[in-house]
N, C-alpha and C positions, 0 to 999 in steps of 0.2 A: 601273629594273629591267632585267634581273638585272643585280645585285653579285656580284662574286667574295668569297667568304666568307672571313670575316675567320677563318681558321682558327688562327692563332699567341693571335690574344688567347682563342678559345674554347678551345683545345686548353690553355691556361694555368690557364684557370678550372675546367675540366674537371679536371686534375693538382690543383689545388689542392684541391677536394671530394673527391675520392679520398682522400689526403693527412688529411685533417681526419678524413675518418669511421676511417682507419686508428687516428689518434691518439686519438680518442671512444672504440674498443673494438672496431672489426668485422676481424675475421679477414681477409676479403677485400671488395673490393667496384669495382663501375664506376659510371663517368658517363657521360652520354649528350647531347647538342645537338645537336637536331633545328630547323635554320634554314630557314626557310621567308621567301620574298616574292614577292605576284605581286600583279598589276592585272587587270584588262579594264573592257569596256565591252560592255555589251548594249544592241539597238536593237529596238523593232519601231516599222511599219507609215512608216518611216524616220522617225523620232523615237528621240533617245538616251530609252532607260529607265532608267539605272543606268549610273553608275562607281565601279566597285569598288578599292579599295588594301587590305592587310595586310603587316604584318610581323611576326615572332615566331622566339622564339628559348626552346624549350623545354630545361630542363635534367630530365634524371630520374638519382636518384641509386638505386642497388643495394647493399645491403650482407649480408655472411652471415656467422654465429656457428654454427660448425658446419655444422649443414642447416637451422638459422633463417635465414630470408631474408625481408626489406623493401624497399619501392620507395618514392620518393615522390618529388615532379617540383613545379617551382618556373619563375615568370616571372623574366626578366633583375633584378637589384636585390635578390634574395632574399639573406635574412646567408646566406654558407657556411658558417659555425660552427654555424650553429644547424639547419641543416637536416643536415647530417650529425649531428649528437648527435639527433635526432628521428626519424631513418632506425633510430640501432645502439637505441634505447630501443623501437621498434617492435619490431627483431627479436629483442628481448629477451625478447619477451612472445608472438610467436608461434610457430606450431606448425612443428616440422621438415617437411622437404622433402625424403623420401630424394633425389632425382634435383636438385636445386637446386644450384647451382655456378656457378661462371665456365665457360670450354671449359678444356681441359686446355694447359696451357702449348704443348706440342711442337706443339697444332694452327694456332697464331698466325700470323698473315702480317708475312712479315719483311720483305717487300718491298708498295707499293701501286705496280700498274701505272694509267698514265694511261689509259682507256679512253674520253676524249673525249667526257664529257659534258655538258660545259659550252659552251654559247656565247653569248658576252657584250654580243651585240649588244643594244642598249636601243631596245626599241618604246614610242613615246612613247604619251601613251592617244588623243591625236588621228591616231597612225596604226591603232591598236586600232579606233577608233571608224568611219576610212574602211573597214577589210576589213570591219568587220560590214555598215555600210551596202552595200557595195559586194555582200555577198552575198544582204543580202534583192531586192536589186534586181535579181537577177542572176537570181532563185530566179522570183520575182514577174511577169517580162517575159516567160514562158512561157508559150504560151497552155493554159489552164485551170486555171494557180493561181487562187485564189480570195482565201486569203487570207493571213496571214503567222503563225507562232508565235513568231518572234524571231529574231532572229541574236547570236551574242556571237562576242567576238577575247579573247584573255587572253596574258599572258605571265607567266613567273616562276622559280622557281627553288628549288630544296630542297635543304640542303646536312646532312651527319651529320658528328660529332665522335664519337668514343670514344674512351676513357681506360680502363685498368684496374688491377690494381693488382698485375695479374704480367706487366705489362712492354711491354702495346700501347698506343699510343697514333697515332693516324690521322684522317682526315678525307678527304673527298669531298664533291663537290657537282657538280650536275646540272641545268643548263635544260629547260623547258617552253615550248611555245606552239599556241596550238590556235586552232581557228575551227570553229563548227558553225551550223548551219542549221535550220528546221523550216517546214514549209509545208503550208496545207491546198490541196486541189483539190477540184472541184466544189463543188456545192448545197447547201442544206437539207437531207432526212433522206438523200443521196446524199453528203457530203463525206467526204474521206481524207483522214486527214494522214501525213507521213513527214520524214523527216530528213536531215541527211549531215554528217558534220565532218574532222578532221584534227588529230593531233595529231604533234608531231614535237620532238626535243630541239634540231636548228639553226631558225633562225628561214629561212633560205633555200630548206630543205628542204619547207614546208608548200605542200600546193599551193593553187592562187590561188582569191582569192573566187568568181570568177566560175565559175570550174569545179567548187566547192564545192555553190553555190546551182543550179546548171544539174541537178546531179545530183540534189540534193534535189526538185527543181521534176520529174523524171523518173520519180524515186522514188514521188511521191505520185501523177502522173496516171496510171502504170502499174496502180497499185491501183481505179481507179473500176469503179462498178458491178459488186462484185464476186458470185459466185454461192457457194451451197451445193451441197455433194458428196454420194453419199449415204455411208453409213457402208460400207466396207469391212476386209477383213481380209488378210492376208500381201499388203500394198504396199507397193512402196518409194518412200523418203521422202529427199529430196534437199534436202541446208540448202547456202542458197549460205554464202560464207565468211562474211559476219559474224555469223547463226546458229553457224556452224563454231566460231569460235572460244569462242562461250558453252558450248557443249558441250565443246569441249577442255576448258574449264576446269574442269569436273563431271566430267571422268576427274584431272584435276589433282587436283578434292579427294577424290578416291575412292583417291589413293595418297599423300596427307598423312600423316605419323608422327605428327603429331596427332591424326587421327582415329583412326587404327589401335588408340594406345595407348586413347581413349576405348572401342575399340570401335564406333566407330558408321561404318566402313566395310565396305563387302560386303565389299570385297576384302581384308579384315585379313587373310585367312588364306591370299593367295594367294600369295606370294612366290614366285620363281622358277619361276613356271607361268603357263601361257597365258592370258593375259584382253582381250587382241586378238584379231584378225585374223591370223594368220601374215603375214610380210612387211611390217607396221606396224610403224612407230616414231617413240617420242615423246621429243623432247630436251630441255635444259636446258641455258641456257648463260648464266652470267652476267657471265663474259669477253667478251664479243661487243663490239667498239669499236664506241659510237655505238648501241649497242642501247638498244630503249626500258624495261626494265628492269635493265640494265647494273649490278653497283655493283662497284668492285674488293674490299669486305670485306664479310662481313656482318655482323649485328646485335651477334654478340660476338668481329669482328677474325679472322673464319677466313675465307682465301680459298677459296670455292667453286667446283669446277671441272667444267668441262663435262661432262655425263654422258648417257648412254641412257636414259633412266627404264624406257623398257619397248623391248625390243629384240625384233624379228623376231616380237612380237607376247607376247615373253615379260616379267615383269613383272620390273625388278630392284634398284630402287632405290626406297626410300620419300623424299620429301622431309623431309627432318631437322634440327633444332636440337640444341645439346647435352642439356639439361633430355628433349628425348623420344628424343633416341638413348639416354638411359644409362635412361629406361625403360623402351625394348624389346632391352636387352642390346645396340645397336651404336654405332656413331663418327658425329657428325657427319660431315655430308657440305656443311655452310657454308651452311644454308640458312637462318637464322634470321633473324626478322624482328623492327624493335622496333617494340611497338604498345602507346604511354603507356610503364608501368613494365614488362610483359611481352615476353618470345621466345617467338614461335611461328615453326614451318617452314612457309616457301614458295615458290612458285614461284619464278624468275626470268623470263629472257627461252625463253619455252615453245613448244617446235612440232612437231605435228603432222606429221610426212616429210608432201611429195606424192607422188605418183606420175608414172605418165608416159602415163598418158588426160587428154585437153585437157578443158575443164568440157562444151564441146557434144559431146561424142563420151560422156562419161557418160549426159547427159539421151536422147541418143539412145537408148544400150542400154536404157533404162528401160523405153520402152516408150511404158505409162501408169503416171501415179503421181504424188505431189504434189512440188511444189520449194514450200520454205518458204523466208520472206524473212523473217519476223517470229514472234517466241513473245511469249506472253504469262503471267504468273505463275508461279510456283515448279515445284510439281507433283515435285519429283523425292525419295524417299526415299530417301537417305543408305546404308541400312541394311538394305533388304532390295533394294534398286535399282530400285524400282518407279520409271516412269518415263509421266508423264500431263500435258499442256500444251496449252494454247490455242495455236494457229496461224493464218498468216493466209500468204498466195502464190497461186503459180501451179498452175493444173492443167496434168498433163504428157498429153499426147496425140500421138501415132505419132510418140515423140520428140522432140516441141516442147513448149514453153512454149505455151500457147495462154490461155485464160480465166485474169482473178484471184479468188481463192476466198478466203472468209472464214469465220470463226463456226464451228471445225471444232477438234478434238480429237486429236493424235497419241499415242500410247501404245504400250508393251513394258516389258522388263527393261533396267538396261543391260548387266545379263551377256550378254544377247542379243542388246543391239544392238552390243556392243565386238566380237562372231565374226561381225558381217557389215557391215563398214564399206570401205566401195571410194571411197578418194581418187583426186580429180582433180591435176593439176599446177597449176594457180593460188594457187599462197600465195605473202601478201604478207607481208613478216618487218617490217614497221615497226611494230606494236605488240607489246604483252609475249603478248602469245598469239598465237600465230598457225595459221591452218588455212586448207587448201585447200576448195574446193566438196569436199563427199562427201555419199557414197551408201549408205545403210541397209537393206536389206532384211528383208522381215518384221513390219512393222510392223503397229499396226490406228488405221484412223481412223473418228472416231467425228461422221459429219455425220448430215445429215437423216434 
């Protein structure tokens, strides 16, 4: 692991299934290979638990008779004859699709840029096996770890074919490799646990076990003996960034063209109006070389090109496939995703602008008021933006971090919370989301 994909023999197979269902009866249709291969090793309490291996190589084939449209997906070895005539006798029999289609020919990428995603380096599983050990060790040498949750190392690799039958045909493929952590600290009914890992597309790029496990070993002792807050109301609420970016991601899907056309987003109806912060902005870039959502085409062969989603706090681009741009009367903007036989629109490599307040110069303005390190459960509707979670961090006090606080409740709108969101400048762009420390005001929390 990783191979470089064998893309001339999929791309072959690919053409040929196309090809078949053309001659069976289907007006138009694509194929799809989705390659996948990865390993690791997870270890606890330094002892290997598991070594893992996979490989696969998913074929789905598309076909459409008018606006009948069928999917159906097969392991390596399957007849292509036969699954294409079982594709176009599906769609024979199903119900039309006004919006169901290929993308429109002119939208096609005539060119695939290299965006350097792939590195080919081969971590063997006895080097997988020393960064695990090496980080619970790392984690565990700490004083007041207690005990261990595991450590795993993986490597691997994901590669896409498409085919279609008006005239694209491409491939990509993409490295992984990750390392993460977990560790408890303290006692009996006194113990924390917490985390840390890394994930990164070159294998050189990850950073080291040791530095991995130190953090997590930091992370957990930081949490001991935590207190209850009592319930307040209009406070501001401070997520460092990797809360940061789970909330990016819930304005991500709160301007989905997915949801939109469902209707099940607040903001279905706000297009080209304010639903930031003035002076906020949230990008998309799936051009980004070396980015950790990077691909140079998407799901149906449209290059996607970098965009504002929401600019100067105004909202202006929904995230779009073909199938839901031509349900809410617009174009593809290259965002489709394949998932099994279907396209949905999303994200790519996502971020949050920072600002130019450092994260202690935020915490300072605060005041008092909580900095969250950790949520816990759902809590968020979709739909009217009600927005209610379990929390767990630091009480802020004359500008510091001071006590860790647990067993507490943050809540508002997000309509409310998107008009008062004050970023700091620390974002880190190495994952597909990305966000700086930021600051919420107006919140209510709901402690003792």
């Amino acid at each position: 692991m990783p191979h470089e994909i064998d893309s001339a023999n999929l791309l072959e197979r690919a053409e040929q299934l196309v090809q078949l269902a053309l001659k069976a009866g289907a007006e138009k249709a694509d194929a799809v290979v989705v390659r996948s291969r990865s390993k690791g090793v997870s270890v606890r309490l330094g002892k290997v638990e598991s070594t893992e291996a996979s490989e696969s190589d998913d074929f789905s084939l598309r076909v459409f008779i008018g606006r009948q449209v069928a999917s159906v997906s097969a392991n390596p070895g399957f007849d292509l004859t036969a699954l294409a005539e079982r594709a176009v006798a599906m769609a024979k029999v199903s119900p039309e699709d006004p919006y169901a289609g290929l993308a429109d020919e002119s939208d096609l990428a005539r060119e695939i840029a290299d965006l350097e995603l792939y590195d080919p380096t081969d971590v063997s599983s006895d080097s997988l096996r020393e960064s695990a050990l090496a980080m619970e060790d790392a984690a565990r040498s700490v004083a007041g770890v207690s005990n261990s949750l595991g450590a795993g190392a993986s490597a691997g690799m994901g590669g896409l074919v498409l085919v279609t039958s008006h005239g694209f045909s491409g491939s990509y493929a993409g490295s992984r490799f990750s390392r993460s952590v977990g560790v408890i600290a303290g006692e009996g009914t006194k113990m924390e646990r917490d985390h840390d890992f890394d994930s990164r597309l070159y294998f050189a790029e990850l950073d080291s076990p040791e530095e991995i496990g130190r953090r997590a070993a930091e992370r957990a002792i930081r949490r001991l003996n935590p207190r209850q807050v009592p319930t307040a109301s209009n406070l501001t609420v401070v997520f460092d960034p990797r809360v940061a970016r789970g909330f990016v991601g819930t304005i991500a899907g709160a301007i989905n063209g997915a949801s939109v056309a469902r209707k099940t987003s607040f903001l279905r109806d706000r297009m080209g109006q304010q639903v930031l912060k003035a002076g906020l902005n949230i990008t998309d870039d799936p051009l980004k070389v070396r980015g950790s959502s990077s691909r140079p085409f998407d799901g149906e062969g449209i290059v996607g090109k970098p965009l504002t989603m929401i600019e100067d706090g105004v909202l202006k681009h929904w995230f779009l496939s073909s199938s839901t741009a031509r349900e809410l009367g617009l174009r593809t903007n290259g965002r489709g995703v394949r998932g099994g036989t279907a396209v949905s629109p999303s994200s790519t490599n996502l971020a949050l602008e920072p600002g130019d307040i450092s994260p202690e110069d935020l915490i300072r303005n605060v005041g008092t008021g909580l900095y969250i390190t950790d949520m816990i459960g759902q809590g968020v509707d979709m739909i009217t933006g009600e927005y209610s979670r379990g929390a767990s961090g630091f009480w802020i006090e004359n500008g510091e971090l001071t006590y860790p606080v647990s067993e507490i409740t943050v809540a508002s709108n997000l309509k409310d919370m998107f008009m008062r969101i004050t970023v700091a400048n620390d974002i880190d762009r190495k994952f597909g989301v990305a966000a700086p420390t930021l600051a919420i005001e107006g919140m209510t929390l709901a402690g003792l």
